[in-house]
N, C-alpha and C positions, 0 to 999 in steps of 0.2 A: 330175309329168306336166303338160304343157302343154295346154292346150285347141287345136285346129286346126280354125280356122275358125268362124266364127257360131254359135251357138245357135237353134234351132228351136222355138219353142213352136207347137206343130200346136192343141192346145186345152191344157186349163191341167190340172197335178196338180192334187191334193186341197188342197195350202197354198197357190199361188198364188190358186185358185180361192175360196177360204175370206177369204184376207187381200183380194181385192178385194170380195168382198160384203160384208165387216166394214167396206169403206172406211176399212181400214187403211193398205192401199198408192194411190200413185195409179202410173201412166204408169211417172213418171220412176224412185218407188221401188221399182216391179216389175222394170225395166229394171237397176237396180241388185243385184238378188238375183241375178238372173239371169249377170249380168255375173262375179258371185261366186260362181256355180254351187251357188244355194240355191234348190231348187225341192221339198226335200222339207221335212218336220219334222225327221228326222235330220241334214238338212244346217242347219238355222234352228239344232236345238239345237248344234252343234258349233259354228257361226258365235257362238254367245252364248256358249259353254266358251270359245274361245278369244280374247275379248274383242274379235272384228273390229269394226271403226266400223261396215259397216253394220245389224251388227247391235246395236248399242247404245243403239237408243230403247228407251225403255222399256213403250211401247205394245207395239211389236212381240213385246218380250221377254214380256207379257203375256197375247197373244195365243198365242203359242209354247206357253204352260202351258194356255191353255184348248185350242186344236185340238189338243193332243198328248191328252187326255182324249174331245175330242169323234171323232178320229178312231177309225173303224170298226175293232177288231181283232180278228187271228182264231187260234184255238188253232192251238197247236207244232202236232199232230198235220195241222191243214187248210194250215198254212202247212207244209208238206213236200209235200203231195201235190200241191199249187199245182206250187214249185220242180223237183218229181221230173219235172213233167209236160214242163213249159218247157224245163229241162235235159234229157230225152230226147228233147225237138222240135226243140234246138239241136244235139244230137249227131247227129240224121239230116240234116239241111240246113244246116250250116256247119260243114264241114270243115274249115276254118282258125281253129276256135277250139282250142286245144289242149288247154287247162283249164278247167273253173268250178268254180267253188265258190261255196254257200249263204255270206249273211253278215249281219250284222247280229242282231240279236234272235235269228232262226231258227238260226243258229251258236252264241250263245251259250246256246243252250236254254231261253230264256224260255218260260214256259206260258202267257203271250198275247202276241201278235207282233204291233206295230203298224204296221211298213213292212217288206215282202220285196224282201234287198237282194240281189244275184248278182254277182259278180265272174268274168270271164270273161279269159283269156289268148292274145292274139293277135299275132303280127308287124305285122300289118296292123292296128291297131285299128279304123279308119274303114272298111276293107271289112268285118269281122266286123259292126260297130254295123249297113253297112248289111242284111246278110244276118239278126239278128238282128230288124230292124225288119220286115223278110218275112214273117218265119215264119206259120205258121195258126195258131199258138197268141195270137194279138196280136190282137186286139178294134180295139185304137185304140195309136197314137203319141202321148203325152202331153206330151212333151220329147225334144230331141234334140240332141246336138253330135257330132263325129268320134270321141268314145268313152267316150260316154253317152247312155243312150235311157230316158225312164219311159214303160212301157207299162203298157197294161189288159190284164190277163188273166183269164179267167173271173170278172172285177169286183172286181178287184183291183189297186192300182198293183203294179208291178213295177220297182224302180230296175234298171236292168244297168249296170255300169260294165266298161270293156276298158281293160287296160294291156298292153303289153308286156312280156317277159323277167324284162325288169329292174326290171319296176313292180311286178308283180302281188302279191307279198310285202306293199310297203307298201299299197300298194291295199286288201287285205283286211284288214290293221289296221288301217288306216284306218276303214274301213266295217264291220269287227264292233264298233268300239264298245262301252259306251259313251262317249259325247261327253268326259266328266268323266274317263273311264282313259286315254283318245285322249290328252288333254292334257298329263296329268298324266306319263304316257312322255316324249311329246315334250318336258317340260320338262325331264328327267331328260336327254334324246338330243339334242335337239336341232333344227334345223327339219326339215319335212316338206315331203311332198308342196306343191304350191300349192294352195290353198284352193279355188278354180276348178275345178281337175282330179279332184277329187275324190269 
C-alpha cells in the first residue's frame, strides 16, 4: 500500500508523545518514524522484528520494552465494547466503508490488549479515512494520512487503517500480528506491504 500524500500529526499518540518526553527523539528523529509510518508501539515493535535502520538504535529499542509495559491496557472483554461501538458508528455514517474488521491483540484474543487496531475496506481509502475522522465516536485525531487515522476514543488510541480490495487481506495480517509471526511468514513469502503503509 502506498502512503498518498503527507502525514498529519494533529497532537501526538501515546509513543511519539512518550518518546519525546523521554528525549529520546528529537525533531529530525520524530520526523523519521513518521516518515516510516511508526507512530504506534505495534508499529516501533514490527519496525524492530524486521530489522528497519530506523529502528535500530538501541535506545530506541529499549524504550520500545519499557513503554510497551508502561502503556495503559485494557481487558479483551473492554477492548470489544470500545471496537463494537466505533464499528457500529462507522457502519451508520460511512457507507463507503465495505468492511472492518477488529485486529491486532483484540483478533487474536489476547486477555489484555494494549493497542486497538481496525482494519477497514474501502475503494476510496482517503475519503473513508476522511469520514472516519468525523464520526462522534472520535474525541480527538491523533495521526493522520490518506489511509490511516489514530484516534481517541472513549480514552483510548484507536489505530484504523483503510486498504483497498486488494489490500485489505494483507492489511489485516499485517496488523493482527504479532510483530515476530508477521516476520517470520513474510520470510517464508516473501516481501510485503511497504513498511509505511502499513
Amino acid at each position: 500500500i502506498a502512503q498518498d500524500g503527507p502525514s498529519a500529526v494533529i497532537a501526538l499518540p501515546f509513543l511519539l508523545r512518550r518518546l519525546r518526553d523521554l528525549r529520546i527523539v528529537d525533531d529530525a528523529r520524530e520526523q523519521a518514524l513518521l516518515r516510516d509510518g511508526i507512530v504506534t508501539i505495534a508499529d516501533l515493535e514490527l519496525a524492530v522484528a524486521e530489522q528497519r535502520p530506523v529502528a535500530m538504535d538501541p535506545t530506541l529499542r529499549r524504550a520500545a520494552d519499557i513503554l510497551a509495559v508502561e502503556f495503559r491496557p485494557v481487558m479483551l472483554g473492554r477492548g470489544w465494547d470500545i471496537l463494537d461501538s466505533f464499528l457500529s458508528s462507522l457502519s451508520v455514517h460511512c457507507p463507503e466503508i465495505q468492511a472492518s474488521d477488529a485486529s491486532g491483540a483484540v483478533r487474536r484474543g489476547e486477555p489484555l490488549v494494549a493497542g486497538l487496531v481496525t482494519v477497514c475496506r474501502a475503494l476510496d481509502p482517503a475519503r473513508a479515512i476522511q469520514c472516519i475522522a468525523a464520526l462522534p465516536t472520535v474525541s480527538e485525531v491523533l495521526y493522520r494520512t490518506s489511509r490511516r487515522a489514530v484516534l481517541l476514543i472513549e480514552g483510548h488510541e484507536l489505530d484504523v487503517r483503510v486498504g483497498t480490495p486488494d489490500e485489505y487481506g494483507s492489511l489485516l495480517f499485517t496488523t493482527t500480528g504479532p510483530a515476530d509471526h508477521v516476520v517470520a511468514v513474510q520470510k517464508r513469502r516473501g516481501p510485503r506491504l511497504s513498511a509505511s503503509a502499513t
